[in-house]
C-alpha positions as CSV (number, residue, x, y, z in Angstrom):
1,X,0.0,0.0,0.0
2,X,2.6,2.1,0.6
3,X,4.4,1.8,-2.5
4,X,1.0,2.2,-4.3
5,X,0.8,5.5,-2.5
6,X,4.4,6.5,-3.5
7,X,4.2,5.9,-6.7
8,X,1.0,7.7,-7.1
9,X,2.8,11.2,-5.7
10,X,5.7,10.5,-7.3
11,X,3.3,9.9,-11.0
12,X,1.4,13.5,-9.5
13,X,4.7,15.4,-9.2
14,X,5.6,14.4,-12.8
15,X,2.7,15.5,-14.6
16,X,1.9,18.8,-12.1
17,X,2.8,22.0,-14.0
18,X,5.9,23.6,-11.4
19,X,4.8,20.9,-8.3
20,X,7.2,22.6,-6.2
21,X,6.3,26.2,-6.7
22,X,2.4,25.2,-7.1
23,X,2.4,23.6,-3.4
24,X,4.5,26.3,-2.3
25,X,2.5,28.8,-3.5
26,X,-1.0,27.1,-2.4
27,X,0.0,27.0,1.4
28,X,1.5,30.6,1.0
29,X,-1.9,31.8,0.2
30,X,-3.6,30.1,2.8
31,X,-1.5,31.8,5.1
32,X,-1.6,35.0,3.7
33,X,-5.6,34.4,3.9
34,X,-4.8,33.7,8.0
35,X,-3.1,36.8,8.8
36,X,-5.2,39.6,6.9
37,X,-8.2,37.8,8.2
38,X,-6.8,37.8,11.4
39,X,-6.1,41.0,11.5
40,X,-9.3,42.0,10.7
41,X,-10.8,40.1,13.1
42,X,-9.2,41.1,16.1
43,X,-10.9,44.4,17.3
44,X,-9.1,47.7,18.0
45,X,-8.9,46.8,22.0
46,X,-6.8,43.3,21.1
47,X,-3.9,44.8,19.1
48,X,-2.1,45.6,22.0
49,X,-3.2,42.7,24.0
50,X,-0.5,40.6,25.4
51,X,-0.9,36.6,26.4
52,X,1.7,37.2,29.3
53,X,3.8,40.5,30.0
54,X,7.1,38.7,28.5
55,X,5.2,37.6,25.1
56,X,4.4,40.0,21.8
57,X,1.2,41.8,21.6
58,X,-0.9,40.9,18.8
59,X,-0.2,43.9,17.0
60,X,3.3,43.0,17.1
61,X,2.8,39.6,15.5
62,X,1.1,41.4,12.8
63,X,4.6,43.4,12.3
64,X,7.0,41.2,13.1
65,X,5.3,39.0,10.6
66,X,5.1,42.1,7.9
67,X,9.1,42.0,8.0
68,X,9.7,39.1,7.9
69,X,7.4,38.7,4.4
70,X,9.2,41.9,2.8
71,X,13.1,40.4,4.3
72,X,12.2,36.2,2.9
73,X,9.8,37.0,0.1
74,X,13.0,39.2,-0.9
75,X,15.4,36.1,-1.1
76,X,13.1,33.6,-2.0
77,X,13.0,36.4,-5.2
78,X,16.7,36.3,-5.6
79,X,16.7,40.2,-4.5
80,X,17.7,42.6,-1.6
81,X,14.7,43.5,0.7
82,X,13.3,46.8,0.8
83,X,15.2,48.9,3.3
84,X,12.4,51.2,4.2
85,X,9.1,49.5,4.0
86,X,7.2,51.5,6.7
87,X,6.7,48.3,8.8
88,X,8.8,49.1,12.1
89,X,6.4,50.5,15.0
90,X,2.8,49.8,12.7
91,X,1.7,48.2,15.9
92,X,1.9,51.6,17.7
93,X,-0.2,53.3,14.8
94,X,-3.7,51.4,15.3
95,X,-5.7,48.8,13.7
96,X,-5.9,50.0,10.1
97,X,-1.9,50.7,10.0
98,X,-1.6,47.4,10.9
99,X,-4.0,45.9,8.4
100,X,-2.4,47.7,5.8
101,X,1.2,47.0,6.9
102,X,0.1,43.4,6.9
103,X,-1.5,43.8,3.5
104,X,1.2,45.9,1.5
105,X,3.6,42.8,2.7
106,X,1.8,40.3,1.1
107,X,1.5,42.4,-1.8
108,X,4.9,42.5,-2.3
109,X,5.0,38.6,-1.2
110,X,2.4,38.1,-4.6
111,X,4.8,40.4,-6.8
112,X,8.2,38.2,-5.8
113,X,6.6,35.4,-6.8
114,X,5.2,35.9,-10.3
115,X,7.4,34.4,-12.1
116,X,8.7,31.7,-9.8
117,X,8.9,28.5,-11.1
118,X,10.5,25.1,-10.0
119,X,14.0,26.2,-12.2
120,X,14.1,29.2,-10.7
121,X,13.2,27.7,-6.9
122,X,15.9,25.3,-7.3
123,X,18.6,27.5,-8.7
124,X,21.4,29.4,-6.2
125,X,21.4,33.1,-6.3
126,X,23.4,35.9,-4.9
127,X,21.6,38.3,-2.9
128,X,24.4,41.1,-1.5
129,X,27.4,38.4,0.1
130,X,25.2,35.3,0.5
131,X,24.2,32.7,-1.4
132,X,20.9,31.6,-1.5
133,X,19.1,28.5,-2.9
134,X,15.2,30.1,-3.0
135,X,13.7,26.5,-2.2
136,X,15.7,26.6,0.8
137,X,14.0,29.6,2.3
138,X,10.4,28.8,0.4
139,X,10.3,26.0,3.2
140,X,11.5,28.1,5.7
141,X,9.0,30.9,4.8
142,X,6.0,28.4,4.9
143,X,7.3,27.0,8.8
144,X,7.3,30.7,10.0
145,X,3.8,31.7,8.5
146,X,2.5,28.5,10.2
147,X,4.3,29.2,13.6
148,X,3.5,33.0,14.1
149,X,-0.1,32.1,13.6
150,X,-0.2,29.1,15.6
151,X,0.5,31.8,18.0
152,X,-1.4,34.5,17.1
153,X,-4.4,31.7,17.4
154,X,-4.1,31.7,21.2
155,X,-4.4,35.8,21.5
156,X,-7.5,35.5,19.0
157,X,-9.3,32.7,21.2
158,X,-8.6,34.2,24.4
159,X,-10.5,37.4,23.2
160,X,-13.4,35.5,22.0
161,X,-12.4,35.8,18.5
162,X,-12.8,32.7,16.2
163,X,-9.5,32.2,14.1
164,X,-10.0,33.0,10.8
165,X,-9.0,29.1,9.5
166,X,-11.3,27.9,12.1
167,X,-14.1,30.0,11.0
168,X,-13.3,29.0,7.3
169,X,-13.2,24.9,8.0
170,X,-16.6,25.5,10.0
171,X,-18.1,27.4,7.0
172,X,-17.0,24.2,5.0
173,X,-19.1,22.0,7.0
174,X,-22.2,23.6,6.7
């Protein structure tokens, strides 16, 4: 059975148009869905909400997760990031500076990617001193996007706020 199973991946991955840049991309977006849905979500009063005093508000999340889009979608591009993008202190600015700096991130996310295909994932680049192989930081992206909101998940519930994939899957059902 297992074999069977491998084989019928394996058969997939051959006749997928780009497999690794198609997968990549399709849990990219449901990410990107999480975190402006999120941010919409949580009301004005939450963004500055903290789980404990040691931990990131909410609204930090939201920009620490902006950065880090504009600083990996960058190399996963094969290009330097932005050096001003506006992000740094959003979380200080309110709830609609911190939808659109979550926004205008993935924006720029969208615009590294057109273009990307499995050649191009696969193929080292310079970016400044480093060398970078874009598949390498594609996974890395993806683990990131899923760990911030596996976090932000917990601020969300505790403010009576249903997570925006958990509102989605329970939409599905009905």
């Amino acid at each position: 059975m297992r074999l069977l199973t491998f084989c019928l991946l394996v058969t997939a991955g051959v006749f997928a148009a780009e497999p690794v840049t198609s997968s990549f991309k399709a849990r990219y977006n449901t990410q990107k869905l999480n975190f402006t849905e999120s941010a919409v979500a949580m009301p004005e009063s939450g963004m500055a909400f903290k789980l404990t005093p040691d931990q990131r508000s909410f609204g930090d999340w939201i920009e620490h997760t902006a950065g880090m889009n504009y600083s990996m979608c960058s190399s996963i591009a094969g290009v330097s990031a932005p050096k001003d993008t506006g992000v740094n202190g959003v979380q200080h600015k309110g709830k609609a500076a911190i939808e659109k700096a979550i926004n205008e991130s993935f924006a720029y996310c969208d615009k590294a990617f057109d273009g990307l295909t499995d050649a191009k994932a696969l193929a080292e680049v310079q970016i400044g001193t480093r060398q970078v192989v874009p598949v390498d930081v594609m996974f890395s992206y993806v683990a990131n996007l899923n760990a911030h909101y596996g976090n932000m998940v917990g601020y969300l519930r505790v403010k009576g706020v249903i997570p925006p994939s958990t509102a989605r899957a329970q939409k599905a059902k009905k």
